[in-house]
N, C-alpha and C positions, 0 to 999 in steps of 0.2 A: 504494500500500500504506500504509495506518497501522498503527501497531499502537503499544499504550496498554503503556508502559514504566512502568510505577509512575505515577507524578504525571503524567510528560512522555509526550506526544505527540510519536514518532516521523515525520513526514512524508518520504516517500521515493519521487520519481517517477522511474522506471524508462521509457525511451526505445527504442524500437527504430525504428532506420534502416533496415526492410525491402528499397531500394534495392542495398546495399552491407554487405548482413550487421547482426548483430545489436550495437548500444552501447548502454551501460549510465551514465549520470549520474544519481546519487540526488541526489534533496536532503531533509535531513531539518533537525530541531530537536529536543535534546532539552532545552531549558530557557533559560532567559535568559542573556543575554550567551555565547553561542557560535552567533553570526552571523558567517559569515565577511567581512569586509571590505575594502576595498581600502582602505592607509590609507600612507603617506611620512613621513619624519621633516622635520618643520619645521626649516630652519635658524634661525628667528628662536622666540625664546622669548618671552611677555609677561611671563609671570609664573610664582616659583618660592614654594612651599611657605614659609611666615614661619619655619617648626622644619622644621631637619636634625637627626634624632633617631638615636640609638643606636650613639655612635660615629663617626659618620660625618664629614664636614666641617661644622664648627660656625661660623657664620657671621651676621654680622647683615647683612642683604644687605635694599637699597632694594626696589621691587614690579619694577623694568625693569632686565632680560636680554637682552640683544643679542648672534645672534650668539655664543653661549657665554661675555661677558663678564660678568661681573656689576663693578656699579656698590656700592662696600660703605661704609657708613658709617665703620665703622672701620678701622683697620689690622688688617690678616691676615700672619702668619708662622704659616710653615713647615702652611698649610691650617688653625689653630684662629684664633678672632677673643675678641676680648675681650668677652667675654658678661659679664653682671656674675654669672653662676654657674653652672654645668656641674656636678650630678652624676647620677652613674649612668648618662650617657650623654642625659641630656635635660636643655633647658637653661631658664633661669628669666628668658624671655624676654617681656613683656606677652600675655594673650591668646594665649600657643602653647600651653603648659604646660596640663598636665592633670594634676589633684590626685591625691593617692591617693584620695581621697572619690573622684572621678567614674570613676576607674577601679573602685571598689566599686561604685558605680552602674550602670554598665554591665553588669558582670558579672550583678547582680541581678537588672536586666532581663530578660536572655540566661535567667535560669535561671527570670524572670518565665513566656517563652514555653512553656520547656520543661515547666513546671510544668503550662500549660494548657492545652499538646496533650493530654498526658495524663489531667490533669482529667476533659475532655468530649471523651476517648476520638475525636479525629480522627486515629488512626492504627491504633490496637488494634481498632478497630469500636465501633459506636454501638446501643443497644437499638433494638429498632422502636416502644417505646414513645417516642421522642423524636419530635420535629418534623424534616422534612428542611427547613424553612424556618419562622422565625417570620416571617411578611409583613407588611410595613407596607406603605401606598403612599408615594413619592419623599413629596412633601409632608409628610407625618407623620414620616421617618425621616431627614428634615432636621433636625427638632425636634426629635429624639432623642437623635441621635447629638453625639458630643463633639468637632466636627471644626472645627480650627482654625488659625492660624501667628501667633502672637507672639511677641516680642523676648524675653519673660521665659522663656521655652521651662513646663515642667511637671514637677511633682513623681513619683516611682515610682510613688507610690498614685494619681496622675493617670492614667500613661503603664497601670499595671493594670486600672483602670476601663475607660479606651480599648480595650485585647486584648481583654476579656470583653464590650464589645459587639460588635468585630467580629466575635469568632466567633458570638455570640450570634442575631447578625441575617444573619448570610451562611449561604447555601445549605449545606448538609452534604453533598457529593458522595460521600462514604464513605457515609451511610446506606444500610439494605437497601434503601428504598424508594425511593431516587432512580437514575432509570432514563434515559440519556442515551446516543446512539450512539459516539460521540465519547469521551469520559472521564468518568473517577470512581473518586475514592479515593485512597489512597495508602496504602506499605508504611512499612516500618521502615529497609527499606534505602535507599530512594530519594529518602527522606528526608532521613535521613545525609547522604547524595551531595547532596541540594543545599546544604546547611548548610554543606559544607565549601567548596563551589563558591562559594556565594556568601560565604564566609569569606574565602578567597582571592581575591576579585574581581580578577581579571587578564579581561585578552580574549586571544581565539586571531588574533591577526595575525601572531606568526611564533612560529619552536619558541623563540625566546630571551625572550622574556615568557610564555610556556607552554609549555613543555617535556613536563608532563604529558600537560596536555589536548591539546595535538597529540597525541600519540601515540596516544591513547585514541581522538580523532577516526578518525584512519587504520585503527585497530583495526578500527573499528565499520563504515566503509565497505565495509572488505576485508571484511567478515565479509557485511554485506548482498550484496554485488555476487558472491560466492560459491552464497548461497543462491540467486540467479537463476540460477549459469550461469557466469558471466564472467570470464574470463580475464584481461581486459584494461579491468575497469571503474574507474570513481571515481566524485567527486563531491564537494559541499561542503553545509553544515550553510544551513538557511534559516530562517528565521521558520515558517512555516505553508504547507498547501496551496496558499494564492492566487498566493504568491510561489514556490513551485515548479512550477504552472503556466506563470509568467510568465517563469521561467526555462528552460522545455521551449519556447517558442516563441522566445524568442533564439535556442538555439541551432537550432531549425527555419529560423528566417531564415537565419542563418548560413551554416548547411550550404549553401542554397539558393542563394544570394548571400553570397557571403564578404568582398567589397569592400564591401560594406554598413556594416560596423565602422568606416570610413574616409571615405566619400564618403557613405552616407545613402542613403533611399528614393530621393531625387528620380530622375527619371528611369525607374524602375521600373511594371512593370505594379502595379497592384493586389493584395497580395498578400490572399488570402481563405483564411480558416479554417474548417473544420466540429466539429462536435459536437453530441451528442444532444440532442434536445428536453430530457432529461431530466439532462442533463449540469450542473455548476454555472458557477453567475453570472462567476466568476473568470475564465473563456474569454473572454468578451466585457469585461469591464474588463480582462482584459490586453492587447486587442488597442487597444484603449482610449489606455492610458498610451504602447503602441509606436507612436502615430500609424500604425496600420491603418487603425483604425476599426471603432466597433462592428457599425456594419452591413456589417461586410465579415465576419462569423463567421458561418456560416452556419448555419441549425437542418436536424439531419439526424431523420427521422421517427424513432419508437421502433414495435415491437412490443408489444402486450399486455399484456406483462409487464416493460415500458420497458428492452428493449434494443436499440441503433441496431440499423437495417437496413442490412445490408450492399451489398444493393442499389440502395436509397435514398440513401445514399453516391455510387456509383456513377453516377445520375442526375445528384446535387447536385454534383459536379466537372465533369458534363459539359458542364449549363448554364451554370457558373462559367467554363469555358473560352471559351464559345461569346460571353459576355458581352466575352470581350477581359482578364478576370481570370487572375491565376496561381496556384491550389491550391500548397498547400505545407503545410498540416499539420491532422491530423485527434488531434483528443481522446477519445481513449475511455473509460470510465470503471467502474472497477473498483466498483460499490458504489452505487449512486444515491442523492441526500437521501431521497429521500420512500419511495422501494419498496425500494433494497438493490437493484437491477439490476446484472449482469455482462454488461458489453455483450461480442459473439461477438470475442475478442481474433484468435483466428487466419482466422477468414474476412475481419476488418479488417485483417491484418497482410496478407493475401493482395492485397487492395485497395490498399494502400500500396505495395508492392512495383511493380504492374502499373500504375500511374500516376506512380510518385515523388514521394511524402508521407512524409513524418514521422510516425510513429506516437507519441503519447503515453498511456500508461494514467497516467489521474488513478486514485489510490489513498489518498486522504487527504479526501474528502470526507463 
């Protein structure tokens, strides 16, 4: 299933174990940095921040942290250090310090952007009298554009210049005329909602550095795994379809072979995958990365109107067995690149049941 959330792209593969009843794992994304991760607190620190700002412990502390000790140039009582000056909570330390100027700077910037979404109408709607693309080719819009990294960094009216050709030369997904399956556009709210997201730049690795966005995570699972059906579903947030692919075939493995997590393929038949002729590339590069192997994905025929044959299915696991291979998971795909095909979910889920495969509907392509 996709479905086009304002800006963000929803991705959300939906799993059924026709074996042992129906389970439910989405994985979706709706925007940058809310990838779920697997991440531990380092006991060793290399390096802490040159400014503790606002209050906080005020410290002139060397670049190496060990171990929660810090190594400090000066003497410290009672947590403040002798800064040569401390007000307002920020201290007047070489190179930490940020003027009231660059905090004006900043700001102006901020209100630079805001300025020129509005300007050239990338949220309110754009005329169809405009261009959805001014084109250059790569070569030419090398020459162009103002894109660079130096020491001396760039002035406001530099850093404006800059905005105004990006938007100037990047595609206008919001125009009437720009027509894409996948996304385009954005609102007012959704907007907001990243602005703020990406104001607070935190990551969701536990609810104590995002309290919020956990919650909202959980919200939005319960609310998808509902609209299926599901009782008893979940799921975590991914980058995009290829990687929620790649995650319906983990746990296909899995289910399959559970000691797999611990000891590895070795030893194991061949494990072989299907999916439709018409199915995406992501199938076979996931099998790819999990040391399958690409040529263990099998291409199952389409009908007509490019949706697998339930049939043909049926053939292609028999032949796969007879080879000395282990079937274990079949890709179906809600939507095809090229045609918009729904391949037959329930005569494949019938198929899956009476063989024991993993059933995936890809819905994000």
């Amino acid at each position: 299933m996709t479905a086009a959330a304002h800006t963000h792209l929803v991705y959300a593969s939906f799993f059924l174990d026709a074996s042992s009843g129906t389970r439910c794992s989405f994985i979706s994304n709706s925007g940058p940095r809310h990838s779920v991760m697997a991440a531990s607190a380092p006991s060793t620190y290399t390096k802490l921040p040159e400014c503790l700002m606002n209050g906080g412990l005020h410290t002139s502390l060397t670049n190496i942290v060990q171990n929660g000790h810090s190594s400090m140039n000066d003497e410290v009582q009672n947590g403040h250090s002798s800064l040569n000056e401390v007000q307002n909570g920020y201290s007047s330390l070489q190179n930490c310090t940020k003027t009231e100027s660059s905090f004006d700077e900043g700001e102006a910037m901020l209100k630079l952007v805001l300025d020129l979404v509005l300007k050239t109408k990338l949220v309110t709607g754009m005329s169809t009298s405009e261009k959805v693309v001014n084109f250059k080719h790569p070569k030419e819009l090398k020459e162009v554009l103002l894109v660079g990294v130096e020491r001396s960094g760039c002035s406001l009216e530099e850093v404006e210049e800059v905005l105004q050709q990006v938007v100037h030369y990047s595609v206008k997904t919001q125009h009437p005329y720009f027509y894409n399956q996948l996304y385009g556009g954005i609102d007012e709210v959704a907007l907001a909602g990243a602005w703020v997201t990406e104001a607070l730049n935190t990551n969701q690795y536990t609810y104590e550095v995002a309290p919020v966005f956990i919650l909202v995570e959980d919200y939005v699972i319960s609310q998808l795994t509902n609209i299926f059906g599901y009782s008893n579903g979940d799921g975590i947030f991914a980058p995009g379809g290829s990687m929620s692919n790649m995650y319906a075939m983990v746990m296909a493995r899995y289910k399959k072979y559970p000691d797999v997590k611990r000891t590895g393929v070795f030893g194991l038949k061949p494990l072989v995958a299907f999916s439709s002729d018409q199915g995406h590339y992501s199938v076979s590069k996931s099998a790819s990365w999990l040391g399958l192997g690409m040529d263990n994905v099998v291409s199952v025929a389409s009908d007509s109107e490019g949706r697998m044959k339930p049939e043909a299915l049926v053939e292609a696991v028999a032949r796969a067995r007879a080879r000395g291979c282990e079937p274990f998971f079949v890709n179906a795909t809600a939507g095809t690149t090229v045609l918009g095909a729904y391949d037959p979910f329930h005569q494949l889920a019938d198929v899956c049941a009476q063989e024991d495969l993993w059933l995936n509907v890809d819905v994000s392509t």
